[in-house]
N, C-alpha and C positions, 0 to 999 in steps of 0.2 A: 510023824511021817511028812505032813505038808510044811515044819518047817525046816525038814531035810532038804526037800526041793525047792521048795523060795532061797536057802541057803547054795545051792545046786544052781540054779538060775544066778543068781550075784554073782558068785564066782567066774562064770561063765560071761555074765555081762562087764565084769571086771576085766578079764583077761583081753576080750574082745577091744577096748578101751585101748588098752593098752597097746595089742597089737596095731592098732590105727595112730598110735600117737608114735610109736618106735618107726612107721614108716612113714611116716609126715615127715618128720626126723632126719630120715636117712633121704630125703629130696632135695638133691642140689638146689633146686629152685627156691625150695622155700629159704633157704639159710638167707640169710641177711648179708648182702655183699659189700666190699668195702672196697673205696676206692685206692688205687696202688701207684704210687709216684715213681716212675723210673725216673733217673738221674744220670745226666751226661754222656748218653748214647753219642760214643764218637762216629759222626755221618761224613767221615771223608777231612779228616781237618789236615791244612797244611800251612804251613807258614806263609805270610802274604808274602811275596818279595816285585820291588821295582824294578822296574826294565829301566836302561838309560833313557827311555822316551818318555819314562815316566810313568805307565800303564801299570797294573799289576798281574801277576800272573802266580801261579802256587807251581812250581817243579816239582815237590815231590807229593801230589795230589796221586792218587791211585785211581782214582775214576770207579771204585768199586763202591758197593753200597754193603749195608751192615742188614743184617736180617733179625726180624724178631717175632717172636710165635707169643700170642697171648693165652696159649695154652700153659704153657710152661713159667711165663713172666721171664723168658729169657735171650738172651743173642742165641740163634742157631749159626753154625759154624758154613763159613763161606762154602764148603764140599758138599754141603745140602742144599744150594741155592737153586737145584732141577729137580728137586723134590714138592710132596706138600708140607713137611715139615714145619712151615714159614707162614706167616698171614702178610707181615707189611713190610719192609725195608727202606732206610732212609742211604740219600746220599745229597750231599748241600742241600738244598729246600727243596728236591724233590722225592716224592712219597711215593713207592709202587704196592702194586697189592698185588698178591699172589693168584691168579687168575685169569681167564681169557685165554684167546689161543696161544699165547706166544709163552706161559706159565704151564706147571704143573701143579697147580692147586687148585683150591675149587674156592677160593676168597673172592668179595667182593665188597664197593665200599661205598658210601655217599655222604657230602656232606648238608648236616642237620644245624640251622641256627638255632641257639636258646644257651642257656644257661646248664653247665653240667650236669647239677645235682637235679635237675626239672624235668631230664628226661628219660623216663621213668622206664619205655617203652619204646625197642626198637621197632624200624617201620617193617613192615615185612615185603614193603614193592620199590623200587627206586635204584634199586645197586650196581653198579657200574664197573669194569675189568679195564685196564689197562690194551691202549690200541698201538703199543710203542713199539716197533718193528726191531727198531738196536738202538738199545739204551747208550751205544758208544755214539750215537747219531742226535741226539735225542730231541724232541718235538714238546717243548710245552703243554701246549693244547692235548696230546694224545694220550696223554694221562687222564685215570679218572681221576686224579686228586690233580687239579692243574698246576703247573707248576709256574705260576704267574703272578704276581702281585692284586690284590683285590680280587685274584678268579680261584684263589684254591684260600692254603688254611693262614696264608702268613700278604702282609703290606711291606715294601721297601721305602726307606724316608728317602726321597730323591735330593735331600742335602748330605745328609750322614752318608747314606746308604746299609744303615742299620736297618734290622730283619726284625719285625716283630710282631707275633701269632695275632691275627683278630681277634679279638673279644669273643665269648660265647660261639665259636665255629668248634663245633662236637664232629667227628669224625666216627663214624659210624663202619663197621667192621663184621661182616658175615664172615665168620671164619673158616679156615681150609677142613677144620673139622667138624663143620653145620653149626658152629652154635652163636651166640653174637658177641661184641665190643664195641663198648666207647672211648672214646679215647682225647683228650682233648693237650696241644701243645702249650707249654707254659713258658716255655723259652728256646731262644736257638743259640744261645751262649754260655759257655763252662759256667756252672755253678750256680747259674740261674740268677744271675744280678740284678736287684731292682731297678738300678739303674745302669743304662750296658753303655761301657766308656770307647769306643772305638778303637782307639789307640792301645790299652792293655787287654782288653776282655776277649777270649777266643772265641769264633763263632765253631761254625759246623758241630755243636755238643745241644741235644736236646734234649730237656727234663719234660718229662709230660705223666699226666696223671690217665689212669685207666679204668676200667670195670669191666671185665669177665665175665658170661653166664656161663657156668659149667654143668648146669643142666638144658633138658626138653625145653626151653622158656626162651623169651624175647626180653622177657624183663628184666630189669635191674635193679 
């Protein structure tokens, strides 16, 4: 009899085990996340062409910007762009976030110096919505991601006039569905060339790497 019930208890403490380990498991959070490279997000590209004065100027520019949900890891289609669908959207070096009054999302965003893989832990206070009245208008500064040389995620070489992402500037993403993103720019030109030739290499194409929480968590 007592070692039906010692046998009766184990079973019991086995099973118990077990259910605790199948729902440890089944917790987005815990899963180990990996970080995800998009490639060549086209943000408005257009062929450069000269003016006879010599200026340059893009004609068949659309002024439209490309949207992208890190829920999904994909482009949401321009017809959802008054939806929350959407967390960021690029168009030339300017970054919007889905948020604030003039959005229907609930995103918001800031940027974090350091090194990608170091941070471990998004901030939970600091995030900031976009104050851009018309984006056909549009205002540098009124962005939360600025769109400005040394004030947001990218430097302009004032001889080239090449575009190229700061170093360790992590772009940090509360997304339109509560949960968070990092996201960091690796390049602003097709194909992500080590070295970007002016002359052949297209800009307005950004490759950048990401991480998704898709559970209750801040962390990464």
């Amino acid at each position: 009899m007592n070692f039906s019930k010692n046998a009766f208890r184990i079973c019991v403490g086995y099973a118990f085990l077990l259910t605790l380990s199948g729902c440890s498991n089944s917790d987005p959070s815990a899963v180990a996340l990996i970080p995800v490279t998009y490639k060549n997000l086209n943000a408005d590209y257009a062929p450069i062409v000269l003016t006879p004065a010599g200026s340059e100027t893009r004609p068949k520019q659309t002024n439209r910007f490309t949207f992208f949900s890190f829920l999904t890891g994909t482009l949401v289609n321009r017809t959802d762009s008054a939806t929350s669908k959407w967390d960021v959207a690029f168009r030339g070096t300017t970054i919007i976030v889905n948020g604030g009054k003039n959005r229907k999302g609930n995103a918001s965003v800031q940027l974090v110096d350091g090194a990608f893989e170091d941070l471990a832990t998004a901030p939970i206070d600091g995030y900031n919505t976009d104050n851009q009245v018309d984006d056909r208008k549009p205002v540098p500064t009124s962005y939360a991601i600025q769109d400005q040389s040394g004030k947001g995620w990218y430097t302009v070489d004032p001889l080239t006039r090449l575009i190229a992402p700061i170093p360790e500037k992590i772009i940090v993403v509360r997304t339109s569905d509560g949960r968070y993103a990092k996201m960091q720019i690796l390049s602003y030109y097709q194909n992500a060339p080590a070295t970007v030739n002016n002359l052949t290499d297209l800009d307005r194409y950004y490759t950048f790497k990401y991480i998704y929480q898709p559970g209750a968590s801040n962390n990464f």
